[in-house]
C-alpha positions, 0 to 999 in steps of 0.5 A, spaced: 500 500 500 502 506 496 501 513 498 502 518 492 502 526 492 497 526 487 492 532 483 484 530 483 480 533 477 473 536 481 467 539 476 463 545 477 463 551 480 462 558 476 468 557 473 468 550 470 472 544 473 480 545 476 486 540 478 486 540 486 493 539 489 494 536 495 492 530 497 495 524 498 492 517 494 493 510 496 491 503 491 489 498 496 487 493 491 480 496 491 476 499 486 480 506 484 483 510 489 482 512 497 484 520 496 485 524 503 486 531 504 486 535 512 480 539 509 476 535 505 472 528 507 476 521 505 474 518 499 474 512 493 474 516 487 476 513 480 483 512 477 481 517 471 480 523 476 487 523 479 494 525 476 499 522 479 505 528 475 502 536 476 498 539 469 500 542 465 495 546 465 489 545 471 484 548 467 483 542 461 480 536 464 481 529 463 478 524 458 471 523 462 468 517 460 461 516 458 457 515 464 462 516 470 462 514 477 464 520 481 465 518 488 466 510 490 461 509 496 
């Protein structure tokens, strides 16, 4: 079980989507990735809203799937 630094994809908000620094991700064998921040509720969230290198620009979004999962329960 591996700890990251990682950026999370987050959409919405009057000014559209953004790459979040500052949490640290951890794969555990379970479905996607448990992220954690100090300030932000521990969650699951899917491989495809994390980043493991910073963006080039935290603006542009990654490659959302048709029907995404958000937020693992």
């Amino acid at each position: 079980m591996e700890k990251k630094k990682v950026w999370v994809w987050f959409k919405g908000g009057q000014t559209g989507g953004v790459w979040v620094s500052g949490f640290i991700a951890t794969n555990d064998e379970k479905e996607g990735l448990l992220i954690e921040r100090t300030d932000f509720v521990s969650c699951r969230v899917p491989e495809w809203r994390v980043r493991f290198e910073e963006p080039e620009d935290e603006k542009v979004a990654p490659q959302i799937p048709k029907n995404p999962t958000w937020k693992y329960l």
